[in-house]
N, C-alpha and C positions, 0 to 999 in steps of 0.2 A: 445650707450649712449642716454638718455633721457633726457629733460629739465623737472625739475616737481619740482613747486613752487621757481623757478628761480635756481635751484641746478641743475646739472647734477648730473642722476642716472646709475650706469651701471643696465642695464634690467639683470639681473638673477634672475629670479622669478620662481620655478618651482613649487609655489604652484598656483600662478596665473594660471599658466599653466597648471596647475591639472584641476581649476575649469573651463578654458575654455575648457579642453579639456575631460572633464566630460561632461559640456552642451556640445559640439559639438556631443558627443555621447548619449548625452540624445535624442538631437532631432535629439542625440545619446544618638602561634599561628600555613597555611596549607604547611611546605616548606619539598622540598625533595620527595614530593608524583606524581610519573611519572603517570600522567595519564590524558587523554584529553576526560575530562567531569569536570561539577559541583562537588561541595560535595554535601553527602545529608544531611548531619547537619545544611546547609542553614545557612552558618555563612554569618552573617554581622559587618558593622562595619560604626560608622555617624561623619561627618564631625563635627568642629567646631559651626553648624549651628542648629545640631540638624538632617539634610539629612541624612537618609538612602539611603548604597549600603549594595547589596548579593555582594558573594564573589565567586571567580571561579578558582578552582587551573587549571593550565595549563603548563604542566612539571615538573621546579622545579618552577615554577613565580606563584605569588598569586597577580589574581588581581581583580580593582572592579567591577560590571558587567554593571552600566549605569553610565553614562559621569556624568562629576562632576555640582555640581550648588550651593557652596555654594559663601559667599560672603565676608566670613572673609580667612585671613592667618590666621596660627593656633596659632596666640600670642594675636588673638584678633580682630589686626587694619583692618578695613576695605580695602575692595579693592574696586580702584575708581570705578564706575558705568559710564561707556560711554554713557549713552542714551540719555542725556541729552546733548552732546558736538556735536556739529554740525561743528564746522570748522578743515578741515584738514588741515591747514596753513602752521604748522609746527610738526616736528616731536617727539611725546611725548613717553617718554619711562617709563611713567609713570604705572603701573602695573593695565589693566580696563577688567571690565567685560560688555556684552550684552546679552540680550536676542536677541535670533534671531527674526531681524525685530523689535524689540524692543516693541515685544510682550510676555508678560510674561504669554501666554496661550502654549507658547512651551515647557517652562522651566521645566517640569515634564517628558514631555515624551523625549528631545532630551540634556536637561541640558542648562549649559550655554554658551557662545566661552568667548575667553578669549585671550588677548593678549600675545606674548610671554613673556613680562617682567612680569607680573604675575605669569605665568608659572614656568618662572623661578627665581622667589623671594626666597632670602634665608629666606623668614617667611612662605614661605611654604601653598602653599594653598590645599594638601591635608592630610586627615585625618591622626590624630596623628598614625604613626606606619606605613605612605603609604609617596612617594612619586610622583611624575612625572615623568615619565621614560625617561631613556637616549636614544639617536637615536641604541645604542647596546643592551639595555635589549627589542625592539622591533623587533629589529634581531631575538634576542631568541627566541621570541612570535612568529614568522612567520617561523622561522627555524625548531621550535621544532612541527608545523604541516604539514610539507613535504615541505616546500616553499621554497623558494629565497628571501631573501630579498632585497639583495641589485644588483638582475637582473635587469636593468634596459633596458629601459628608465620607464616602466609601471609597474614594478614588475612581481610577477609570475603567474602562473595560476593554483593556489591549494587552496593556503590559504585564500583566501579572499573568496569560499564561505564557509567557517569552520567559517569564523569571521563575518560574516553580518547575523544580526538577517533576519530568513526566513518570507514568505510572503511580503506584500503590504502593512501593517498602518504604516509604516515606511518608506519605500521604492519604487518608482516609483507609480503609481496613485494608489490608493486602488481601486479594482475589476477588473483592464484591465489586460487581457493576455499578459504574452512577458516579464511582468517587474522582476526583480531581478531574474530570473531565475538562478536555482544551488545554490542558498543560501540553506545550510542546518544549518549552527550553531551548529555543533557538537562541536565546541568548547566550546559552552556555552557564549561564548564573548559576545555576544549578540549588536555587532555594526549598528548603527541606522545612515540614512544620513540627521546628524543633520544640514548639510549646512556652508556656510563659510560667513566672512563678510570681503572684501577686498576692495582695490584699484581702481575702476575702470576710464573711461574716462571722469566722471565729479562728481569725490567725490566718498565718501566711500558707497558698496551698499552690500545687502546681497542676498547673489545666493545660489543656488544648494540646496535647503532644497528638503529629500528626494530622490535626486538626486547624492550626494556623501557626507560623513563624511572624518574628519580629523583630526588627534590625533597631539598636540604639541610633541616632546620630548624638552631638555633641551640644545639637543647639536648643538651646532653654527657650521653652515659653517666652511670651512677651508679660507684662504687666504683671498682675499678683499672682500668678502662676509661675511665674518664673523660676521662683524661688524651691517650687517643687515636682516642678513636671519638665519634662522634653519632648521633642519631637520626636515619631519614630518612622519604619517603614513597614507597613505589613500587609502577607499575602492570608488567604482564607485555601483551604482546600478546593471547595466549590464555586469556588468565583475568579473569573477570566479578572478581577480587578485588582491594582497594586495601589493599595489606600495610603494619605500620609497622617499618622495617626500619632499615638501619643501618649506618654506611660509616667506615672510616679518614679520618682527617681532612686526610690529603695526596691521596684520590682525588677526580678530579673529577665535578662531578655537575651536573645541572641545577637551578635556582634561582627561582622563583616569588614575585612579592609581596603583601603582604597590605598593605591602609589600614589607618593607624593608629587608633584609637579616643582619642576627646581626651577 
C-alpha cells in the first residue's frame, strides 16, 4: 500500500513497471485472409477527423497501421485535451488525450496517448467500422506470429521484432549502433516507441519516447485491480519480446485499431 493524495493505493502497476523497467534497460471489407504481410491494394480507412491509417491484414485481424490521433468519438463530441490540466489532485476518469510532451510536433509520426477511459468510451474513438481492441484480440495478434502472449512476466521472444517498425527514426537514438536490433516488421504492424505519460514521484511525466510503445486494450483487470488498471500491449526497443503488460487507467498510452468482425 501506498499513500497518494491522502488515499491509499494498492501498488499493482505493471505498466509503470513496464516503463521503469524499459528505462532501466534502455540505460537498458480484409477478414479471413491468413497471411502475415500488408495488402497491396493499400487500403485505408480516416477517422472522424479526417486522419488517415493504411491497413494491415494480419491472420484473420485487420488492423490499422499507425497509432490513432484523432480527437473526436466517432458521434462527434470531443475528447477532453489534457495539456492544459496541470493538477493531479484527484482522480479523473474523464476520457483525455496528449500529445506526447505536449508537443504537437510528435503527433504525426507516433499519434496521440490517451487515457484509458477514452479508450474505452462507448462513443468510440476509433474509426467507423474499427474498434479498440480487447486484452484477447491482442492475443490473437501475437499468437498468430509464433508468440506467447501471455508468457509472462516480459512476454515472448518472437513477436515483438515482427511488430516494431525496423531501424532507428523511431526507435533508440537515430544512427547509434546496438538500438532496436532484430526489429524486422514482417508483420507490417509497423510499432513505433511512441512513449508513455504516467505517475511518477512528483506529478504526471512523460517517459520512454523511442524507447518503448504501449497499446491500451479495453479490458480491466480482474479483482481489486479492476477498478483501476487494464491490460496493455508492449514492445521495449531492445527486446525481440511483445510483453502483455498493464497500465493505471489515468496514464496515457498509445492506441491501435482493430476491424470489426460482423
Amino acid at each position: 500500500m501506498q499513500l497518494v493524495n491522502n488515499k491509499h493505493v494498492e501498488i499493482m502497476k505493471p505498466q509503470n513497471i513496464f516503463c521503469l523497467f524499459a528505462l532501466s534497460l534502455f540505460v537498458i471489407s480484409i477478414q479471413g485472409c491468413k497471411k502475415d504481410k500488408t495488402d497491396d491494394q493499400g487500403e485505408t480507412v480516416a477517422d472522424i477527423d479526417g486522419n488517415v491509417y493504411h491497413l494491415v491484414t494480419i491472420g484473420d485481424q485487420v488492423w490499422t497501421v499507425e497509432n490513432l490521433r484523432t480527437r473526436h468519438y466517432q458521434n462527434g463530441d470531443p475528447i477532453q485535451n489534457g495539456s492544459g490540466i496541470k493538477s493531479a489532485a484527484i482522480e479523473d476518469t474523464t476520457g483525455t488525450f496528449w500529445a506526447y510532451d505536449n508537443n504537437s510536433g510528435y503527433i504525426l509520426d507516433y499519434g496521440l496517448l490517451y487515457n484509458w477511459y477514452a479508450a474505452n468510451d462507448a462513443r468510440n474513438i476509433a474509426p467507423i467500422g474499427f474498434h479498440v481492441p480487447s486484452d484477447a484480440e491482442f492475443g490473437g495478434l501475437v499468437n498468430s506470429l509464433g508468440g506467447d502472449y501471455y508468457l509472462m512476466p516480459y512476454g515472448d521472444t518472437i513477436a515483438g521484432s515482427k511488430l516494431k517498425e525496423a531501424g532507428t527514426d523511431h526507435w533508440g537514438i537515430p544512427g547509434e549502433p546496438g538500438f532496436n536490433v532484430d526489429a524486422t516488421n514482417s508483420s507490417k504492424w509497423g510499432g513505433r516507441g511512441g512513449g508513455c505519460r504516467y505517475l511518477g514521484a512528483y506529478g504526471y511525466i512523460f517517459r520512454m519516447l523511442n524507447s518503448s510503445g504501449e497499446w491500451w486494450t479495453t479490458t480491466s483487470f480482474t479483482g481489486v485491480a479492476a477498478e483501476s488498471q487494464a491490460y496493455t500491449l508492449g514492445l521495449i526497443e531492445n527486446s525481440k519480446g511483445a510483453g502483455r503488460y498493464g497500465g493505471f487507467k489515468e496514464d496515457g498510452l498509445s492506441v491501435r485499431c482493430i476491424k470489426n468482425k460482423y
